[in-house]
C-alpha positions in Angstrom: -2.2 48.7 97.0 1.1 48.5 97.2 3.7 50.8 98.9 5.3 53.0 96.4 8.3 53.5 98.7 8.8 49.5 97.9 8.4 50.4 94.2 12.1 53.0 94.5 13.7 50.8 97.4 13.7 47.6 96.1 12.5 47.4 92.7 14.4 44.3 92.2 12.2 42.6 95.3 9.1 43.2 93.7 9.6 42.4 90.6 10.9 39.0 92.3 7.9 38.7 94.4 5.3 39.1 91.6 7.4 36.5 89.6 5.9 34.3 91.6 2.1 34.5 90.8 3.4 33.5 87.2 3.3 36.6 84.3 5.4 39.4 83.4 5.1 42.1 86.2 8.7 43.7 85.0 7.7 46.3 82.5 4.9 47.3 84.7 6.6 48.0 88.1 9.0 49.9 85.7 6.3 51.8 84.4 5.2 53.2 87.7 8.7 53.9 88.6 9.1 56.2 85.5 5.7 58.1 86.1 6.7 58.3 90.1 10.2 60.0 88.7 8.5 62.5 86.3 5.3 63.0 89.0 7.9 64.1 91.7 10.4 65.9 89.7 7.2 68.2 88.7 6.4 68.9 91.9 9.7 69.5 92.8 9.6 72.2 90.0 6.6 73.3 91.1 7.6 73.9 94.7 11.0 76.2 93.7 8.8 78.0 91.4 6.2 79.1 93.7 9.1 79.7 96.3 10.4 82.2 93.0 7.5 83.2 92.8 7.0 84.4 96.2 11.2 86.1 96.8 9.9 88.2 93.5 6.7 89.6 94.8 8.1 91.1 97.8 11.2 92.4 95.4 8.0 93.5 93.2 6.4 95.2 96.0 9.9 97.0 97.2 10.4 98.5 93.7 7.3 100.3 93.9 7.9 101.8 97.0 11.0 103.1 95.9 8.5 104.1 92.6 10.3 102.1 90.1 8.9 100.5 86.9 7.9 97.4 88.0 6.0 95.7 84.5 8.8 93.4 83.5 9.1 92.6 86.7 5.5 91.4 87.1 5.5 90.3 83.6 8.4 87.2 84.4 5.6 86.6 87.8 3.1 85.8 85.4 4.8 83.4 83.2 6.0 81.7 86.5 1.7 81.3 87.6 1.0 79.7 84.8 4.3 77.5 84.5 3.0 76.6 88.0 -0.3 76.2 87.1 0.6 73.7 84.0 3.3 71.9 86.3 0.1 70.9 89.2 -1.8 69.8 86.0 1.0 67.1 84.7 1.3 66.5 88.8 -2.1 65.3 89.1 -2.3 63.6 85.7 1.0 61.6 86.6 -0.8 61.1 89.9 -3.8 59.4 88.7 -2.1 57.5 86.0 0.1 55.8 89.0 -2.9 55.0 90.9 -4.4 53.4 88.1 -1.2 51.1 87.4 -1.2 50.4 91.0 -4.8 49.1 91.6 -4.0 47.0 88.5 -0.6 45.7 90.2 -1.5 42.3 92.7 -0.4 42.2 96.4 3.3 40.4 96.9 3.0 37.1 98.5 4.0 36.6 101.6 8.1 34.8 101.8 5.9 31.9 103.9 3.8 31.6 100.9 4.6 28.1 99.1 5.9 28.7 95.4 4.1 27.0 92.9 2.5 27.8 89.3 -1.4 26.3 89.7 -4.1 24.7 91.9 -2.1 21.1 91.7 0.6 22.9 93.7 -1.1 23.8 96.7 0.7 21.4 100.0 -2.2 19.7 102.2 -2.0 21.0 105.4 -4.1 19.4 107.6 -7.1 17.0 107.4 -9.9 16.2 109.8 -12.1 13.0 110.2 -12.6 10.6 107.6 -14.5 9.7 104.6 -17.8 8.2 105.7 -18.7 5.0 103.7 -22.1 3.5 102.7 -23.8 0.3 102.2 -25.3 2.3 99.6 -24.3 4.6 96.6 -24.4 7.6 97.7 -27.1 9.9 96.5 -26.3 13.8 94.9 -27.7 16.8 96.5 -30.0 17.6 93.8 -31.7 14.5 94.0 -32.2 14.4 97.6 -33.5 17.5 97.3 -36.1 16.9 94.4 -36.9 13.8 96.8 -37.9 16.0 99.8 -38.8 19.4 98.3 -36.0 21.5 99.8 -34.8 23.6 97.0 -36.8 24.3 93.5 -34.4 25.2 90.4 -36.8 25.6 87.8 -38.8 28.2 89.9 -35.4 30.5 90.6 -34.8 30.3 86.7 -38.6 31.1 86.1 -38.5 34.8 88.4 -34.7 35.1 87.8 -32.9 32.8 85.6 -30.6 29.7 85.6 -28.0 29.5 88.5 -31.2 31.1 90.9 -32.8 29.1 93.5 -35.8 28.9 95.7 -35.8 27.1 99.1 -38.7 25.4 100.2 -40.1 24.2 103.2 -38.0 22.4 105.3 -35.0 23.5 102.8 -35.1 27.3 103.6 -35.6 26.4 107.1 -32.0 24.3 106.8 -30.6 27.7 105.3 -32.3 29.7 108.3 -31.0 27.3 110.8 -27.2 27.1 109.0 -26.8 30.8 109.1 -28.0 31.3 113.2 -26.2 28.5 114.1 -22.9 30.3 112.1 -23.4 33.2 113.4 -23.6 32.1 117.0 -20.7 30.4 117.2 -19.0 32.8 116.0 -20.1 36.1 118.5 -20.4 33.8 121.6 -17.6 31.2 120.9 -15.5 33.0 118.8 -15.3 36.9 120.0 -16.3 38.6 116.9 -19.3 41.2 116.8 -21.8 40.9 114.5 -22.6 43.4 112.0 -26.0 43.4 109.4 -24.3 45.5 106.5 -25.6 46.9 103.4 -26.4 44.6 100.4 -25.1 47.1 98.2 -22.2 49.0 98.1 -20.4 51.8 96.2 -17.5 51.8 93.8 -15.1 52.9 96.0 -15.7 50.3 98.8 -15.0 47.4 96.2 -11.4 49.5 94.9 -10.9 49.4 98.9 -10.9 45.9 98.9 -9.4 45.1 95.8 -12.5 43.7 93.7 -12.3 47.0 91.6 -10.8 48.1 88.9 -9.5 44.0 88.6 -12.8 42.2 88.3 -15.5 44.8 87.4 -17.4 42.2 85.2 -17.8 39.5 87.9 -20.1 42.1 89.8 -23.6 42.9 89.2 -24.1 46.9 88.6 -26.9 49.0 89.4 -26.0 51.7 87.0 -28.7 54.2 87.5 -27.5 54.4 91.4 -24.0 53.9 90.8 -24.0 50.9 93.3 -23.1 47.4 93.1 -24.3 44.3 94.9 -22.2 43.1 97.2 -19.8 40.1 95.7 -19.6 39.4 100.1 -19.9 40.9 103.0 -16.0 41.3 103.3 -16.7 44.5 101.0 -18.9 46.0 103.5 -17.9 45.0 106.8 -14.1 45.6 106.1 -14.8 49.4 105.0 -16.6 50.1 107.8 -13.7 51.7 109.2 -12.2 52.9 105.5 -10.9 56.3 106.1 -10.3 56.1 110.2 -7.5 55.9 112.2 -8.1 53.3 114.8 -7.2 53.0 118.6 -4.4 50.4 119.1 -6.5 48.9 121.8 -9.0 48.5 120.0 -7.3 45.8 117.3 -8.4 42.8 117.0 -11.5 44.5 115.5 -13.6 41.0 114.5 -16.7 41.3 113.1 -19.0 38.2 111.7 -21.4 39.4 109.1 -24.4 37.5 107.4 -24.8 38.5 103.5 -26.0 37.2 100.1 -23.4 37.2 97.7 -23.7 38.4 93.8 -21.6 37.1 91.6 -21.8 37.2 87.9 -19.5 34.1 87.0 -21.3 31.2 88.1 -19.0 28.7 86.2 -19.9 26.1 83.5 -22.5 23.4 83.3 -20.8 19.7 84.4 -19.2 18.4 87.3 -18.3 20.2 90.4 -20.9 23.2 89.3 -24.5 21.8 88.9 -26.8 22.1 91.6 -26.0 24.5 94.5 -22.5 23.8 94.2 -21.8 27.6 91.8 -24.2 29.9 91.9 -25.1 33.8 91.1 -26.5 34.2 94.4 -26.1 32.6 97.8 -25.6 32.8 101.1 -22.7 33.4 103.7 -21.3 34.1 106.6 -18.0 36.3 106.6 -15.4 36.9 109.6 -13.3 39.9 109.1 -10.1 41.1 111.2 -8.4 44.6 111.3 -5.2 44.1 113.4 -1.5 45.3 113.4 1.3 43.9 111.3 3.0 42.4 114.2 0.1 40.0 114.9 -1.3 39.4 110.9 -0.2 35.6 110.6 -1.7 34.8 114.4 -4.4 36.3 113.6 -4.8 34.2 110.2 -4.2 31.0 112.1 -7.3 31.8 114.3 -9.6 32.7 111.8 -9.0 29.4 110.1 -9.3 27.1 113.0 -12.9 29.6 113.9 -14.1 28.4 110.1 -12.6 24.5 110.6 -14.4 24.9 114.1 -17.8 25.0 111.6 -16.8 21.7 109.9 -15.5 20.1 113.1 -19.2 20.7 115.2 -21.6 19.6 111.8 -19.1 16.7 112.0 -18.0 17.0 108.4 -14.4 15.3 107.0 -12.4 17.9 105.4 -9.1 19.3 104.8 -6.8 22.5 104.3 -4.7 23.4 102.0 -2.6 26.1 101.5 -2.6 28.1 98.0 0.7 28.6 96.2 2.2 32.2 94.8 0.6 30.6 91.7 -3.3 30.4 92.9 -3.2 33.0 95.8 -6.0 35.7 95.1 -5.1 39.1 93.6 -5.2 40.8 96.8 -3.9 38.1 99.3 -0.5 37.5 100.8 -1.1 34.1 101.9 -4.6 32.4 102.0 -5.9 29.2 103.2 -8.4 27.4 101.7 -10.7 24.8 103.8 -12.4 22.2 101.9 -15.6 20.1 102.8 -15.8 16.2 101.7 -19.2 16.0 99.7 -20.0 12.3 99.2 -22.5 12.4 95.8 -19.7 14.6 94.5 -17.0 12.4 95.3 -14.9 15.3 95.9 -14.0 18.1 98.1 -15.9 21.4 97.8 -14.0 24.8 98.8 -16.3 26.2 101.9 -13.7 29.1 102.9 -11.0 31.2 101.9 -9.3 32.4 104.8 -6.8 35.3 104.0 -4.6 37.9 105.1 -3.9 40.7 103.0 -1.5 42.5 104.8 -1.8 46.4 104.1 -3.1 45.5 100.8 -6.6 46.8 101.8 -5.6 49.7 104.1 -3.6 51.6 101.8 -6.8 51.4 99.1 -8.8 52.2 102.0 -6.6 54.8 103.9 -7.3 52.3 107.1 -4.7 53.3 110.1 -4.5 52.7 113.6 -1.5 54.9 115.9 1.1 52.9 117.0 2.7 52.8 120.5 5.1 55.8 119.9 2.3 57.9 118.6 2.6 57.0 114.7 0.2 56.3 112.3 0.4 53.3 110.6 -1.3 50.9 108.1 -3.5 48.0 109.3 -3.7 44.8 108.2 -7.2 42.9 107.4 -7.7 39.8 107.2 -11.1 37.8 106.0 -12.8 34.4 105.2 -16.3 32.5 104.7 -17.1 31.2 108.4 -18.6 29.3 105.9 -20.1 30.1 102.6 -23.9 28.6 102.9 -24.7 26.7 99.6 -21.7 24.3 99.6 -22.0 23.7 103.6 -25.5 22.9 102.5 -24.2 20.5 100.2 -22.3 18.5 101.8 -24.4 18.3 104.7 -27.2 16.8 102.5 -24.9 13.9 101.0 -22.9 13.3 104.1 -26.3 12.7 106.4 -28.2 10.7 104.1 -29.4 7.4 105.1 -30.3 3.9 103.6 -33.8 4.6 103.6 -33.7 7.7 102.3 -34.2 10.7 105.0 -31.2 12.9 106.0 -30.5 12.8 109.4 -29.6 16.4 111.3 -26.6 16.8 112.9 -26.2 17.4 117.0 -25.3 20.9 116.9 -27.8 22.1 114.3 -30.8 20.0 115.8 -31.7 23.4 118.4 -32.0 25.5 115.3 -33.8 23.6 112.7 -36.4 22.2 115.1 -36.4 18.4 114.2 -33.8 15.8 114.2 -34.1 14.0 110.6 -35.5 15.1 107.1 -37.9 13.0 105.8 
């Protein structure tokens, strides 16, 4: 959430600033300005009424001693209570009517965030390695996995339904190996601590991290318990400290977190979204940061190269690019996104979103840490896939496979999965 102060300082900025994801933000940031106007001058109201209030009850109290009629008197104190009384109930109306607008109201991109209007704008940052090349067509992952058994489709839409999977055999040992092998990088190479969170979460986690009120029907709802499942672990893990005011020598905070994630939008049938590639359910590994302002974009820089550290040991040709004002995530002030080369796709699959919010998160959360002269002020969290499970697992499948058929295991991975080829 944004900082209302921003809202009557520079309404212009704002405005300016939310231009740039593309849409009309105008009428909206004008909106909350009018409801912050009529919200304070009721309060302002309110506070010289009950300061009224109190100058005539000791005048009250001072005519009786002196025996004096005192009805009208008390009369006038009674119209003021409930003037005061209606006055806090158009306060706290006016109140949660602003809150409302201002979940609703996206984060301002960062000024190093590139302008653009869609995906086609985002700048190529960096690439590593190269294509690899065949002396034979390259197979998809669905087929090398009908060929060896790893992963069953027809059984996950059988107990579940379509965009479900099973692992088999050597497959859901792959899966096994991919997540240890994550999450050991990251705690031993890496520095961050590893949390096992909750699978499922409350409402007011997900407003915390921006998923709610924006995109309530992309998340699966357990309405008898009021929970939800968790879209990823950066619900979880980043409101582990909602509500807390932090040591500053504690920050970085970095915590690496293995979760399934639920999500309701699993995309349409065709290219870039059969297979594993978009699913309702998989697997990941999430690195979150809680740091200071001052140190935000650092800290962004090193939580990408951690998730391009994934690519870089499994040997896999990919590249970064960073999103434009126009594609940046509702929450996110600037966001890289790292993408894997899958070879039976012919095309690059998104593996991680690394982001920075800013205070985006910690003012829904009420996140603070106390500065060096003793204030309290707003963190900044950051978060990305360190990588997300299903399309690693892709593009580890077509980039290993072999003339004759088997998939060979790469270096790093070998320790964990037990066996150096497939097949």
């Amino acid at each position: 959430m944004l900082d209302i102060r921003l809202f009557r300082e520079k309404p212009d900025y704002v405005k300016e600033r939310l231009a740039t994801r593309g849409g009309d933000f105008a009428a909206l940031v004008d909106e909350v300005l009018s409801i912050d106007k009529d919200r304070r001058a009721a309060e302002t109201e309110n506070q010289k009424l009950q300061s009224d209030r109190n100058r005539i009850s000791k005048e009250i109290g001072f005519a009786k001693k002196q025996g004096n009629d005192t009805s009208a008197i008390e009369a006038e104190v009674r119209g003021i209570g409930d003037r005061i009384a209606q006055l806090g109930k158009e306060a706290e109306a006016l109140d949660v009517k602003q809150r409302e607008l201002m979940l609703g109201i996206p984060n301002l991109p960062h000024e190093a965030c590139p302008i653009g209007h869609s995906a086609e704008e985002n700048p190529e940052v960096r690439v590593w390695g190269e294509k690899p090349e065949y002396a034979f067509t390259p197979k998809d992952h669905t087929v090398l996995g009908a060929e060896h058994g790893l992963f069953d489709f027809e059984a996950g839409a059988k107990i579940t339904g379509s965009a479900f999977v099973v692992y088999r055999g050597l497959g859901a040992k792959l899966e096994r190996a991919l997540i240890n092998f994550l999450l050991d990088l990251h705690t031993t190479e890496h520095g961050y601590t590893e949390v096992g969170v909750p699978f499922l979460v409350k409402a007011d986690s997900l407003v915390g991290t921006s998923q709610l009120p924006k995109f309530e029907d992309q998340l699966y709802r357990c309405d008898r318990d009021e929970l939800y499942l968790a879209p990823t672990a950066e619900v979880p893990v980043t409101n582990l400290h909602r509500e807390e005011i932090v040591k500053l020598e504690q920050l970085p905070i970095q915590y690496a977190a293995y979760t399934p994630c639920f999500r309701r939008e699993a995309g349409s049938a065709g290219l870039g979204t059969r297979g594993l590639i978009r699913m309702h359910q998989f697997d990941k590994i999430e690195l979150v940061k809680i740091t200071t302002p001052e140190a935000s974009m650092e800290e962004l820089e090193k939580l990408t190269a951690n998730a391009e550290k994934v690519l870089q040991k499994l040997g896999l040709h990919y590249r970064v690019i960073e999103l434009c004002t126009g594609d940046i995530g509702f929450g996110s002030a600037k966001t890289y996104d790292i993408e894997v080369w899958a070879p039976g796709q012919n095309g690059y699959l998104e593996v991680s979103s690394c982001s920075s919010f800013g205070d985006y998160q910690a003012r829904r959360m009420n996140l603070r840490f106390k500065d060096e002269k003793g204030k309290n002020t707003f963190c900044h969290t950051l978060n990305g896939s360190g990588t997300a499970l299903a399309r690693l697992y892709v593009a580890l499948l077509e980039t290993y496979q072999q003339a004759d058929g088997t998939i060979k295991i790469p270096d790093a991975l070998k320790p964990y999965f037990g066996k150096e080829v497939i097949g």
